[in-house]
N, C-alpha and C positions, 0 to 999 in steps of 0.2 A: 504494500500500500504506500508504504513510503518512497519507493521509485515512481510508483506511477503520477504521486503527486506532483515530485520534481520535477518527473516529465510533461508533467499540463496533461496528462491526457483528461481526456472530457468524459470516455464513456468504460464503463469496469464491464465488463459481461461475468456473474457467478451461475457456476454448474454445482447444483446441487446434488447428490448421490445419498438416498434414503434408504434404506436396509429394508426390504420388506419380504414377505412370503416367495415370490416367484424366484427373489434372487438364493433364498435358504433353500427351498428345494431343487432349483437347480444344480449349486454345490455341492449338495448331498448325492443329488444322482451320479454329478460328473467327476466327483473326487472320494467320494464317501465318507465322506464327514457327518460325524453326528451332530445333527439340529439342536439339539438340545441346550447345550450351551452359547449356541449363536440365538436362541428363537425370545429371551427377553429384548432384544434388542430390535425386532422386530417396528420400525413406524421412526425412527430413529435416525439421525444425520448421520452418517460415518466420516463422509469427505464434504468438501469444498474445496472448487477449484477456480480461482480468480483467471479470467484471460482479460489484456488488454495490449492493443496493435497502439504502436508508434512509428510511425516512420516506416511503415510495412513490414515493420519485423511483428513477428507474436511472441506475447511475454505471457508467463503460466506461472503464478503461484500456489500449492498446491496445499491443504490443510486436511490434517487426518486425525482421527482417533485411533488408539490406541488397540480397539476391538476390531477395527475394521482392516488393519495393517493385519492381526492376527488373522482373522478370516481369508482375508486375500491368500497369505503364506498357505493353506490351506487348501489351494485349490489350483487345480491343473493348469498351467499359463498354457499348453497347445492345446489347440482343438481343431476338430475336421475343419477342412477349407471348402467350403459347395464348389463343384465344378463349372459351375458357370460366374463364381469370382472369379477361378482362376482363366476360365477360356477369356471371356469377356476384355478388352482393350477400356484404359481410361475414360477413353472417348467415350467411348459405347456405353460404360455405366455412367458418363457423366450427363448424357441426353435422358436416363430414367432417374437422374436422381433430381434433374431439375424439375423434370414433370412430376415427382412425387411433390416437391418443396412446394410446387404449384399449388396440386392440388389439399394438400396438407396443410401447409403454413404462408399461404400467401402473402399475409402483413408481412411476414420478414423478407420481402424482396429488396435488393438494394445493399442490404449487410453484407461487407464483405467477410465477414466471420462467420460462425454460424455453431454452438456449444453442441459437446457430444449428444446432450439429456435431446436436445431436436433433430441429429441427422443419425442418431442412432437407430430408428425406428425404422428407415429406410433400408440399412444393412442389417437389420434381426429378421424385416419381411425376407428378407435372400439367403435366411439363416447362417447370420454371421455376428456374432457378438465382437463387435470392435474393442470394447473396453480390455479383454482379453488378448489383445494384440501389440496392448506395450508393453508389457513386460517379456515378449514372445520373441526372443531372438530370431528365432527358426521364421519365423512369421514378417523378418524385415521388409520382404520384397512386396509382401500382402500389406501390409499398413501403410507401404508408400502409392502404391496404385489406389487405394483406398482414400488419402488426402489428396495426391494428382484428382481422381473423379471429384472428389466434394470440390477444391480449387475451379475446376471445370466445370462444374455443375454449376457452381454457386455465379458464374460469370457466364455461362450460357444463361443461365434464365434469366439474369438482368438484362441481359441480350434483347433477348425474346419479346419481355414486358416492354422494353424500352418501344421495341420496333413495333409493336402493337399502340404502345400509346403514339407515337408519333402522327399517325393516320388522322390522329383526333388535335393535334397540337394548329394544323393551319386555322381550322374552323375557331378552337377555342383563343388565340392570340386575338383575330378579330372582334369576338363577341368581349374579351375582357379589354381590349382596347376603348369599344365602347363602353362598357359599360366604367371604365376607371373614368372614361371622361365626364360623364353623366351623376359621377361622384365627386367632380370636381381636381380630382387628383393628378398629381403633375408628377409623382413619383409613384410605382407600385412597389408595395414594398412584397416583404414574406405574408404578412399576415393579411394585406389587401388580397393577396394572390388565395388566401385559402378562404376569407371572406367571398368568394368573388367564385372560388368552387365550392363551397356550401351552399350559394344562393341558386347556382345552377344546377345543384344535384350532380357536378360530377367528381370523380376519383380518380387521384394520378398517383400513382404508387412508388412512382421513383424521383430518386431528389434532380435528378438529369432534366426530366419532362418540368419538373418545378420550374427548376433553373432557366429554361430554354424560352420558357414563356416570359417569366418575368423580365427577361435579358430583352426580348424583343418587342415587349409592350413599353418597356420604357425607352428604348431609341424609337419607338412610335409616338411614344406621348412628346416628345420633341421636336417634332412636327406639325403642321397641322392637318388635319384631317379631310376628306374632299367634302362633306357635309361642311366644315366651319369656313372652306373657301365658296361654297356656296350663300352659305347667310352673310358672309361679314358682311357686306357694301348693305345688306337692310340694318344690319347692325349697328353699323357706322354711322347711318342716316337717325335711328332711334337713338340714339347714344346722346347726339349731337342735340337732338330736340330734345331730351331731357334735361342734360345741362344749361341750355337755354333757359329752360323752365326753371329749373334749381335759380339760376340768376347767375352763372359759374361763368365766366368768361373766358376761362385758363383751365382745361381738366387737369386732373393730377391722376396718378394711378390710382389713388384709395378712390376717386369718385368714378373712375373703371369700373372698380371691383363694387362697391357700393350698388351703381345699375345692375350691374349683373343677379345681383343679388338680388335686389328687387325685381327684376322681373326673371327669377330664378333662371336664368341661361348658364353653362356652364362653356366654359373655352379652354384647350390647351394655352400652356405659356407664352406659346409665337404668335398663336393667334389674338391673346390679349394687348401683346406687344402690339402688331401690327394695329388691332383697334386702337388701342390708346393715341399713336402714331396720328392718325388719320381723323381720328375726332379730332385731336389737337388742329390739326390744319385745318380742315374743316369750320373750325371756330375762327380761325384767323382770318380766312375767308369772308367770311359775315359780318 
């Protein structure tokens, strides 16, 4: 904990490991251990294992109990390998590991980690218990094909998501173009942008498709829009006759922003500029 603090990192991911029924009976089967002394323990923490990525490296602190070190020593580190871990190429397991993640754990798309206690479920359906694979000499070449798939899996399916949401990125930069303008906003921020998918009902599940939008509604909002070069010149003409009416001989920007406000209109920054601009001369004219 104390490295990860001095390294800034932002996010801890803990794996928890709970002692329970399935894991006593299968030790017993696979090693023949008697239950009996492991089974108060039953519902029970044994380990904790802190991961956190700096700089793309991964860093693993590991914390154990004292009963759960005993139990482990107890219990066979090999075990059968299914022949279709071993035929199967990284690749190959890494395209069904991403469609399990899919359909499994969707919200965690994006992470580039991913704790054994979630991609474990994936290698037990192939019947292959991973956790048994590190202390498995014998079993190097299997635990590395094993992290190659989940590396590969976990970056194909951000893939995947990415390229699916994409389809939907031209349409929705538009509609949040408008609608940031409509809100008056001259900058979108993070939270405009999820204000702005709550309001329309949709979901983007990677921080890329986030990113992508907000990056390009905001060199949009810097512009102006073909709707505000269409009103401005009625704009300019209302603007103008208001100020009049005020008794304003000279506009300033706050009596810009003031009409606007009053007759609730809302404009990009250019376009406020260019009004202001042109009422101003417009009044000198008169």
């Amino acid at each position: 904990m104390r490295v990860a603090k001095e390294t800034d990192t932002k996010v801890i991911i803990i794996q928890c490991d709970r002692f329970d029924e399935e894991i006593l009976e299968s030790g017993e089967q696979d090693s023949g251990t008697p239950s009996a002394d492991f089974r108060k323990y039953i519902g029970k923490v044994g380990q904790l294992i802190l991961f956190w990525i700096r700089d793309g490296v991964k860093y693993t602190y590991p914390i154990t109990t004292t009963w759960w070190d005993e139990w482990m020593s107890t219990q066979l580190p090999e075990q059968e390998i299914p022949s279709e871990i071993k035929k199967k190429s990284p690749e190959e397991l890494s395209k069904e590991f991403a469609d399990y993640m899919e359909q499994e754990h969707p919200e965690l798309v994006g992470h580039s980690y991913l704790p054994e206690s979630i991609t474990s479920g994936f290698w037990k359906k192939k019947g292959l218990e991973i956790h048994r694979l590190e202390d498995d000499e014998k079993q190097e070449e299997i635990s590395e094909k094993v992290k190659s798939a989940e590396r590969l899996g976990i970056e194909l399916w951000d893939q995947i998501v990415r390229e699916k949401e994409s389809k939907t990125l031209p349409r929705l930069i538009e509609e949040c173009d408008e609608w940031a303008r409509e809100n008056g906003l001259t900058v979108l921020s993070s939270s405009n942008l999820e204000a702005f998918l709550d309001e329309k009902e949709e979901a983007l599940r990677t921080s890329a498709s986030h990113e992508a939008i907000r990056r390009k509604v905001n060199l949009l909002l810097k512009r102006m829009s073909q709707k505000e070069k269409q009103i401005l010149p009625r704009l300019v003409k209302e603007c103008t006759e208001w100020t009049k009416a005020q008794g304003i001989s000279r506009a300033t920007q706050s009596h810009i922003a003031e009409f606007l406000d009053e007759t609730e209109k809302s404009l990009s920054l250019p376009a406020r500029k260019i009004l202001f601009r042109n009422v101003v001369i417009s009044l000198k004219r008169q």
